[in-house]
Structures are given as C-alpha cells and as structure tokens.
C-alpha positions in Angstrom: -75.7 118.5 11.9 -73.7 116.9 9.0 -75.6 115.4 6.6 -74.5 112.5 4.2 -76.3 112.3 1.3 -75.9 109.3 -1.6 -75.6 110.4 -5.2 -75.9 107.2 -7.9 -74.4 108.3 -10.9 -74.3 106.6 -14.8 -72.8 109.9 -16.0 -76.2 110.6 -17.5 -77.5 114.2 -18.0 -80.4 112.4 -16.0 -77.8 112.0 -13.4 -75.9 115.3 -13.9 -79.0 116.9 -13.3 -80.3 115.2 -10.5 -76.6 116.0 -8.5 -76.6 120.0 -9.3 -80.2 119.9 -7.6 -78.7 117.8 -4.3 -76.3 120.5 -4.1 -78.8 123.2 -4.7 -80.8 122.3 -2.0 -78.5 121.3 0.6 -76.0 124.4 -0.4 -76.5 125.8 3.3 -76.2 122.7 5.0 -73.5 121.1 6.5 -72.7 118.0 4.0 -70.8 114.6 2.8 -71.6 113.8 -0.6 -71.0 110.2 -1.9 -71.0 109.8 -5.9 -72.0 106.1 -6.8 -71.1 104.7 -10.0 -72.0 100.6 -10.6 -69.7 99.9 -13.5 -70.0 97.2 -16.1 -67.5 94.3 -17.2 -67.4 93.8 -20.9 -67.7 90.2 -21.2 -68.9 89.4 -17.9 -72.3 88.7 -16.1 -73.2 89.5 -12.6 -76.2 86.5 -12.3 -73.2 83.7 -13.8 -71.0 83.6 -10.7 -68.9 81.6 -13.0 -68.6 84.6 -15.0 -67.5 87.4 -12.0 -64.6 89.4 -13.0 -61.3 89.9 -10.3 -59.9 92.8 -9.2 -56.4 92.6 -11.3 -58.0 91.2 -14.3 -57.1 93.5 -17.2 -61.3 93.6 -18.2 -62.2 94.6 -14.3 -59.3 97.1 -13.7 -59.7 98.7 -17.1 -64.2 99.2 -16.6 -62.8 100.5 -13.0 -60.3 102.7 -14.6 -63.1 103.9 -16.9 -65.3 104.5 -14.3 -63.1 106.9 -11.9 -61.8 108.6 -15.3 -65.3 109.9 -15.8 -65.5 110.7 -12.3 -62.8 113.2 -12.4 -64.5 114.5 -15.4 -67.4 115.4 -13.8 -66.1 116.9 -11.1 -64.7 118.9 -14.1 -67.8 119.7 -15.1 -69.3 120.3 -11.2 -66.2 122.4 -10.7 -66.6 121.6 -6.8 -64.0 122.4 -5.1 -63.8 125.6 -4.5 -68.0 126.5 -4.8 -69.2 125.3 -0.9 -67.1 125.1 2.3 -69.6 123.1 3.7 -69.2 120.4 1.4 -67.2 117.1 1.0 -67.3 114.8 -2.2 -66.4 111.6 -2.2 -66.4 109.4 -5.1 -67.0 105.1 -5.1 -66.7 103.0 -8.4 -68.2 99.4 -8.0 -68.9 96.2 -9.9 -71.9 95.2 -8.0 -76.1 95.4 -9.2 -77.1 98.6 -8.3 -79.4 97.6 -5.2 -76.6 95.8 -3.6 -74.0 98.6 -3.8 -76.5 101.5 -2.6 -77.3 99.2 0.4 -73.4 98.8 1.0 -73.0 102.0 0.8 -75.5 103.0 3.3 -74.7 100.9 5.9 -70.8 102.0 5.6 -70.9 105.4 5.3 -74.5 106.0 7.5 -76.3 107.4 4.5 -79.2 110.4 5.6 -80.8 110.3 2.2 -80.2 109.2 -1.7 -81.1 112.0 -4.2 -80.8 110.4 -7.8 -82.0 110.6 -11.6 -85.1 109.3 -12.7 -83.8 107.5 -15.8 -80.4 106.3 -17.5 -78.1 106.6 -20.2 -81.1 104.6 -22.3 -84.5 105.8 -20.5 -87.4 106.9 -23.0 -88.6 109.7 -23.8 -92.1 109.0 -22.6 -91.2 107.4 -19.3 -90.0 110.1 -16.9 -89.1 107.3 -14.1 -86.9 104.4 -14.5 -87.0 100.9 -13.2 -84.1 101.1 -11.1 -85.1 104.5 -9.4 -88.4 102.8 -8.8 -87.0 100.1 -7.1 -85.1 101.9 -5.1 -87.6 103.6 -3.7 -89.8 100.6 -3.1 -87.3 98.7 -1.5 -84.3 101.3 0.0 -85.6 101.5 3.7 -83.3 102.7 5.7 -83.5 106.3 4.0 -85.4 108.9 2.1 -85.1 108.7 -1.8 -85.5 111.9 -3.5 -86.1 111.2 -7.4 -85.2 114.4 -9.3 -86.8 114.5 -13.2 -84.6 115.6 -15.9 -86.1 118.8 -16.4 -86.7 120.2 -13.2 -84.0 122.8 -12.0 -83.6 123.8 -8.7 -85.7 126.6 -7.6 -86.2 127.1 -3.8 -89.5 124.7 -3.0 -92.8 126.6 -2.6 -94.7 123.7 -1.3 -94.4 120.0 -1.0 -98.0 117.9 -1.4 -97.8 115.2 0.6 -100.7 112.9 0.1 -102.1 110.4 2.8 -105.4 108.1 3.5 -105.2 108.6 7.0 -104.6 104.6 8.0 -102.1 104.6 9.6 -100.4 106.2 12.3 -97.5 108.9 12.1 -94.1 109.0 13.4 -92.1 112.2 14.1 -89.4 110.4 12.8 -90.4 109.0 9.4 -91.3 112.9 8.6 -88.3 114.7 9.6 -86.8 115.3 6.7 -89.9 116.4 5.0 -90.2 118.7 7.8 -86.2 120.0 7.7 -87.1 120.9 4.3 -89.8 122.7 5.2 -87.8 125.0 8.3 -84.9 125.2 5.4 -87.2 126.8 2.7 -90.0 128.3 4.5 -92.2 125.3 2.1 -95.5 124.6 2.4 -96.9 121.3 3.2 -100.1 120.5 1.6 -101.9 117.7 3.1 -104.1 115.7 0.1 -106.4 113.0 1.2 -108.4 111.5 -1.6 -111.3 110.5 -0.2 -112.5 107.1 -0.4 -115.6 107.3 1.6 -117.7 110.6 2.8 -116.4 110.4 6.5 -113.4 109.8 8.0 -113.5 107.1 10.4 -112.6 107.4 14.1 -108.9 105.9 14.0 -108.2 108.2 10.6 -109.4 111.2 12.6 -106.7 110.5 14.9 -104.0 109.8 12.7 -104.9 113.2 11.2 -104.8 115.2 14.4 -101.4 113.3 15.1 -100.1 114.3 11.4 -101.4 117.7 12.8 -99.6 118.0 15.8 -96.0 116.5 14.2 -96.8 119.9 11.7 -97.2 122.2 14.2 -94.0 124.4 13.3 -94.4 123.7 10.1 -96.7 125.6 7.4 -99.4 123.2 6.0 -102.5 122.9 5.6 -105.2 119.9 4.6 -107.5 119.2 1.5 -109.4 116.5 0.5 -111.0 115.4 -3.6 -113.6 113.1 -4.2 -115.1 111.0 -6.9 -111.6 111.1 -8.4 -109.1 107.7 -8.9 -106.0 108.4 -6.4 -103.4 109.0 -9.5 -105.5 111.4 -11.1 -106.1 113.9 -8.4 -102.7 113.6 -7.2 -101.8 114.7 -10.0 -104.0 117.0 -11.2 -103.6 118.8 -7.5 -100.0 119.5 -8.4 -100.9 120.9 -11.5 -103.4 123.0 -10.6 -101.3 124.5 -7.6 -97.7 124.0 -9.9 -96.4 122.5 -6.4 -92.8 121.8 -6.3 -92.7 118.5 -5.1 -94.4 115.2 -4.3 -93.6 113.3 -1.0 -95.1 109.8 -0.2 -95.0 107.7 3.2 -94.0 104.0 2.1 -95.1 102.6 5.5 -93.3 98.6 4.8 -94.2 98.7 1.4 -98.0 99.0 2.0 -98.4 102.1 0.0 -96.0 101.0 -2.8 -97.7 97.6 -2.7 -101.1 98.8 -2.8 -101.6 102.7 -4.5 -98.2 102.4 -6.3 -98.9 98.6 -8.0 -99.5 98.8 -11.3 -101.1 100.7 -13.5 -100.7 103.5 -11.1 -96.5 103.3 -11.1 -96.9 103.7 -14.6 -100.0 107.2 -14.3 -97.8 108.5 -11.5 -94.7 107.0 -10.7 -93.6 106.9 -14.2 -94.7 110.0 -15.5 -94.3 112.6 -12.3 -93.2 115.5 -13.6 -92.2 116.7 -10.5 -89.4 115.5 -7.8 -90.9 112.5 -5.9 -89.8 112.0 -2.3 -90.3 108.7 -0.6 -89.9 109.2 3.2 -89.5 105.4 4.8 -90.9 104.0 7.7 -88.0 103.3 10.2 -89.5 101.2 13.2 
C-alpha cells in the first residue's frame, strides 16, 4: 500500500538528517514524499494581518523564489531521482505558521505520517528537541510524528520501547504503524510500565492482555521498574538496552498533558537521544 509521508524542512542539517532517515526506513516501501518548507517574509508578520504579504508582491514572490531555489538544491544534495523506484518527491513552499501548513497539508494530500528534525536552523546545543517539533506532536492528531535527533543515522531498528501505565484501553488502529514497523524490521517491542503502585488493578490487567493480543504477530515482550520517577526509568531503560527508538501513545493529549508537562518535556522530551514516535489516538 502507498504510503505518504510529510517531510517539514528549514534546510537545516537537523532537517537534512531527519529526511535521509525517512528514506532509510521506508526504502522498501511503496511511497509519496512531501517536502514542507514555511518560508518567511522580510518585513512582514504573520500575527499583524495588516502586515500579510500577497502573492505578486516583489518581498512574497522573491522569499518564495528563495525557498523553491533551496529546494532544488537539496534534491541536489539527496540526489533522488534515480536512487528508489518506489518513491515520489514532491516539494511545497508556503508562507503560513508552521502548525497551520502541516495541518493543510495533511488534509490535502491524506498524510500517513510526518518524520521531521528535532531542532532548527537556531536550536541549542543542549536541547536535542525543539519547540515546534514538540508541538507538533502534542497537537498533530490525525498522524504519527516520528522526531529524528541530529545524530542518529539510520540503522535497521532493533527494538522500539514503547512505555504505557496500562489506563487506558488499546486500539488496533492507533498501533499500526508501530506494529508495520515492527513486520518491516523484524523490531522488537519492549513493553515498559513504570510502576506506580505494587499491583496492577483489574481494568489495567485488561488493557495489558488487550495490548497483548493486538502484539500477537509481533515480537515484544513486557517489563516493569519501580521506585523510579517515569522520565528517569524511561530513559535509563533505553540506555541500558541501547534501544533504537522510543514510541508514546498520546491518547487526546492525556499523556502529553499529564507525563509530558513540564519538567518532564524538558528530562525526556527535550533531551531524547533517541527517535521519538508519537502514535495518535484516532477515534
């Protein structure tokens, strides 16, 4: 099945990096990829409505002009065209926020799943994740949003730690591309429940023998810390195993809202040194 994956691009090495892994890891699949760049008006301001640019205006068409010029450089650099048979490029240069022209985007071209940098042109060195990739995978709903760091490379996934508390129930379809991964790659899915209390109660028992039966086909298998905060034994789980990934549920924001507010964006979120999948919940 054709897949149509969402590349946002500032022409970052962030960026850059965070394309060659999209194409590294759908190289066998069937696939439409849309490059995104959200250029900027000299002069102008998005949140002044007084002060939007028009198409024809020598300011807008020359940013525009800028923006599909460096386009065609990196396809340069990609040197596409003749690598995959299986693959279409398509490029879109916008004056828009960011938000509002990945959202457009999605809706018009049926977007599967955005895979994007985890920091711009003007990121620090100290924090891995950016705001904007942040909020797009709080708020980005209709698809998964695969946030690559700038110095991960693309190595065939050995395993993907996908941690959970159990409270709410699973759907077949919010996992699926977790899953497809894991059929592509032959990856591991490790289950990590930090535990809050000794026992599990009745309805998280059930949502983990549901979790267990969407895996079936799938290799994975469960583990459980205690006594540890949820940031710290996330993370120091992937260290200790040098897992490949790190894939979340955001169930209607409630596990952005709760275990991702703040500080913990900023121990995990921020600082993942490890591609972070967030898998939306589609009902």
């Amino acid at each position: 099945m054709e897949k149509r994956i969402l590349l946002p691009t500032d022409f970052s090495k962030n960026a850059l990096n965070a394309i060659r892994y999209a194409l590294a890891l759908y190289a066998d699949q069937q696939c439409d990829f849309y490059f995104l760049n959200v250029y900027q008006v000299d002069g102008y301001n998005l949140d002044n409505a007084m002060m939007v640019p028009e198409p024809g205006e020598s300011a807008f068409e020359a940013a525009k002009s800028k923006s599909e010029h460096r386009f065609k450089e990196l396809m340069e650099i990609l040197n596409l065209n003749p690598k995959n048979p299986k693959h279409t490029y398509h490029t879109i240069s916008t004056f828009s926020f960011l938000f509002e022209a990945v959202e457009n985007t999605i809706a018009r071209h049926d977007i599967d799943i955005i895979v994007m940098g985890t920091k711009g042109r003007t990121g620090s060195h100290t924090v891995i994740y950016g705001t904007n990739t942040i909020n797009l995978m709080e708020e980005v709903t209709e698809c998964p949003v695969l946030a690559i760091p700038e110095d991960v490379r693309f190595a065939p996934p050995k395993e993907i730690v996908f941690p959970t508390d159990y409270k709410t129930p699973f759907k077949r379809r919010e996992l699926n591309y977790l899953i497809e991964i894991g059929k592509m790659y032959g990856t591991a899915i490790r289950i990590l429940h930090v535990k809050e209390k000794e026992k599990l109660s009745q309805a998280q028992e059930n949502n983990k023998e549901l979790l267990e039966d969407i895996l079936k086909n799938t290799s994975h298998s469960f583990h459980s810390l205690e006594g540890v905060k949820v940031h710290t034994g996330i993370n120091a789980f992937i260290e200790s195993r040098n897992s490949d990934m790190v894939a979340f549920l955001n169930k209607k924001h409630r596990f952005f809202g709760s275990m991702w507010s703040n500080p913990l964006v900023k121990e995990l979120g921020y600082h993942s040194r490890v591609p972070v999948f967030t898998l939306n919940d589609h009902s």
